[in-house]
Structures are given as C-alpha cells and as structure tokens.
C-alpha positions in Angstrom: 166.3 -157.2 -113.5 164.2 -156.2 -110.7 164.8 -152.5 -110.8 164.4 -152.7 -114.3 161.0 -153.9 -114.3 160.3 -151.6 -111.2 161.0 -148.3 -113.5 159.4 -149.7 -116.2 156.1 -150.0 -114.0 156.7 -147.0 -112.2 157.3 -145.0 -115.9 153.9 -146.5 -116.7 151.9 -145.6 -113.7 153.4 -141.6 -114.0 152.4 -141.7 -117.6 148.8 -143.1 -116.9 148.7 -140.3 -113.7 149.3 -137.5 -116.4 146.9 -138.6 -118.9 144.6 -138.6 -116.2 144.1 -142.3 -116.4 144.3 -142.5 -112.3 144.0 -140.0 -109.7 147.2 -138.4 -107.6 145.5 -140.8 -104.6 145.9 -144.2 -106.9 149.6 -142.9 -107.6 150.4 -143.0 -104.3 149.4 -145.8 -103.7 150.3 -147.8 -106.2 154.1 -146.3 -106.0 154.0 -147.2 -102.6 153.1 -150.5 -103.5 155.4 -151.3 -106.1 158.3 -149.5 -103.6 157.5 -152.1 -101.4 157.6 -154.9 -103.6 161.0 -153.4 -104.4 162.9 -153.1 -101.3 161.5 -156.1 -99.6 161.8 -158.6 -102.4 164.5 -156.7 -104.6 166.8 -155.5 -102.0 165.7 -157.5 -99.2 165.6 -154.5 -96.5 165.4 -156.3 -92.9 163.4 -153.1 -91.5 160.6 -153.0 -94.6 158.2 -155.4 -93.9 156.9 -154.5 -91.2 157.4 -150.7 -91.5 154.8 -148.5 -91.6 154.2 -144.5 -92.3 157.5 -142.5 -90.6 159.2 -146.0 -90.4 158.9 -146.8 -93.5 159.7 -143.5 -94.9 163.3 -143.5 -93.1 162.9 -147.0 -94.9 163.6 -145.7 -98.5 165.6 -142.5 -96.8 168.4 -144.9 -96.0 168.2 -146.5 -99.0 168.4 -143.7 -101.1 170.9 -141.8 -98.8 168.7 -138.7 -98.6 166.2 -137.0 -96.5 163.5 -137.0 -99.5 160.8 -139.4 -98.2 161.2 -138.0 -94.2 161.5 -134.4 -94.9 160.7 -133.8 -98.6 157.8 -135.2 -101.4 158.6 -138.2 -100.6 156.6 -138.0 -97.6 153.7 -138.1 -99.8 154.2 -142.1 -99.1 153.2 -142.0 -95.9 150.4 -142.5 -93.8 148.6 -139.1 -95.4 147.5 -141.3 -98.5 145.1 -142.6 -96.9 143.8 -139.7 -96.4 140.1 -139.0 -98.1 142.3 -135.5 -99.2 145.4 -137.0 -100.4 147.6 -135.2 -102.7 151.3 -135.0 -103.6 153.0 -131.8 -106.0 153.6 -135.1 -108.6 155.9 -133.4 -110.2 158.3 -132.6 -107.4 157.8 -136.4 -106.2 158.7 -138.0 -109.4 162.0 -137.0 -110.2 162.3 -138.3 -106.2 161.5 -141.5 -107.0 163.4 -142.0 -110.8 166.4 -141.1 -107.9 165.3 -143.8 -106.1 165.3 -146.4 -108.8 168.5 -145.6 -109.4 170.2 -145.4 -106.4 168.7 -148.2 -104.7 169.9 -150.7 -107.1 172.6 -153.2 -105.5 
C-alpha cells in the first residue's frame, strides 16, 4: 500500500510540474522528499536516514539496482537542488523514478 500511495503522489506532483503548477526546483524537492518517506518508512533502508547527497544517491542506486541516481538523472536528487540554479531534464528523470516505484517495492 505504501508504494501505491507513493506513485500516486509522485503521478500528481509530475502532472502539477508540467502544467506548470510548481517549478523543476519544487519537483525536486518534493520527489526527494516523498523518496525518503519511501525508503525509510516503506522499505525500512538501514543506510537512508542519515544519508545525505552522494550517500543517499547510492541509497536508491541499490535499491533500484541501477546506476541512475549516482551516474544518471537521478542525480538531480542530490545536493545540486539546493542550488539557487537547480534544474533537472524532467523528462529523462521521470521515467527514472516510475522505475523506481516499481522496483523498489518488497
């Protein structure tokens, strides 16, 4: 039930991004947020709490068995949000993280 709410949140934040609703610096973040919900409270990753930028990145790599969030759009999650200049390429992110969703789940 957890990754099923996740999507649905996450489907809802892309939509609102591509209407324009929020900027690509609030879709960071609030993935990033709702990733984190995810994996610490859904999956129960030992490593997440307390990870942070390249940490947490090889976080979701090794959940999702891929090198997306360390070496691909994924990295987008990182540290570089908080940039006052953050951006992602969305589009190459998103299909990223609808890989995540389902992979991740137990």
């Amino acid at each position: 039930r957890p990754f099923r709410q996740a999507l649905a949140l996450y489907q809802q934040l892309h939509d609102r991004h591509l209407r324009g609703e929020i900027s690509t610096a609030d879709y960071l973040h609030h993935s990033n947020e709702l990733l984190k919900r995810l994996v610490i409270f859904g999956i129960g990753h030992p490593r997440a709490r307390r990870a942070n930028d390249s940490e947490w990145l090889a976080v979701l790599d090794d959940i999702s068995n891929s090198r997306a969030f360390t070496e691909g759009p994924g990295s987008a999650l990182g540290n570089q949000r908080f940039s006052a200049a953050a951006d992602a390429d969305v589009a190459a992110l998103h299909p990223v993280l609808l890989r995540f969703f389902e992979t991740a789940r137990p």
